[in-house]
Structures are given as C-alpha cells and as structure tokens.
N, C-alpha and C positions, 0 to 999 in steps of 0.2 A: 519436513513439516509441510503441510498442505492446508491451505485456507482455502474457505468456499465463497465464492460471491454471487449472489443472487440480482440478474439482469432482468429488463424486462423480455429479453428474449431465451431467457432460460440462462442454466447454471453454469458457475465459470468455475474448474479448480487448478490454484495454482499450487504448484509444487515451490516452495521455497527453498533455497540452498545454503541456510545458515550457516553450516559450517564453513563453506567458503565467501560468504558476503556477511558474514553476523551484522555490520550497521545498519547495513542498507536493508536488510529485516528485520530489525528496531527498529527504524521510522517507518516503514510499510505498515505492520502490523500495529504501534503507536498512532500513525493517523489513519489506521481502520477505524480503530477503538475512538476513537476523536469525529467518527462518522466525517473524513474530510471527503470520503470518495462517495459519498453519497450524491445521485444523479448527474455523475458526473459520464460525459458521451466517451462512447470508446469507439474509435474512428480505425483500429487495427488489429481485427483478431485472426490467427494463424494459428490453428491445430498443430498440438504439441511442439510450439515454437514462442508465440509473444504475442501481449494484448500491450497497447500503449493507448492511451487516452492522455486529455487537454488539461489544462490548467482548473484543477476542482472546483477553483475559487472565479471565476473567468469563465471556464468552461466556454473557451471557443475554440480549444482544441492547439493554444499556443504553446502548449508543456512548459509554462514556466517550472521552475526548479522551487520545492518547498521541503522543505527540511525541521526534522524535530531540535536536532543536534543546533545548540546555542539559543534553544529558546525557553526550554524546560530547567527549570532549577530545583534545587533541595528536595524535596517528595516526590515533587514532581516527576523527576527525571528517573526515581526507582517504579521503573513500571517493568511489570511480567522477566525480570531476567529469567527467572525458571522456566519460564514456560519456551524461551526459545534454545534451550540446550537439548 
C-alpha cells in the first residue's frame, strides 16, 4: 500500500509494509485521516530510504511518540480495517 503526501516542496510517496508492521499502519494512516500530520516540518528526507519529522502537535521537531492504540474506543476504533489488507 502506498500513501501520497503532499508538501510544500512537492510530493512524498510512501510505500507502507502492512503485512509486516499492520499496527503501526493503523495508527499512521488513522492519524492521516485525523489530519495530525498536517504542517507538520520534516527535518529528514532520504530517497527510497526515510522521512522522520517532529512532534505534529509541537512541531519542533522533538518526535514525541503519539499513538491511536488506547485512545480510540467502540466505533471509533473500527476504522478502514479493509482498506489496509
């Protein structure tokens, strides 16, 4: 699976590895859809290697750790399982 992100200095696509990581693409693609990574700086980009950026909520580039899992309940927490198999 591959998501698109659009920067202000042009486009990003990431390739996701669901099959080998499925949580941690549930909360990526969960807090897309939550628009958390909206303006948020990306301070490390590497062709066909890795983008890391800062804390979205902060955004000064501390990477705290934010996570769906333990915060989403009942409805909430049935989002898109289909769409990442």
């Amino acid at each position: 699976m591959s998501v698109l992100i659009e920067t202000s200095m042009g486009d990003l696509v990431l390739d996701l590895f669901v099959e080998h990581a499925p949580r941690a693409c549930q909360n990526f693609l969960k807090l897309c859809k939550m628009k958390q990574y909206n303006y948020t700086k990306l301070f490390r980009v590497e062709k066909d290697f890795i983008v890391q950026g800062g804390d979205p909520e902060r955004n000064d580039g501390t990477g705290r750790n934010r996570s769906i899992f333990g915060h989403l309940y009942g409805d909430q927490a049935d989002y898109f399982e289909s769409e990442i198999r």
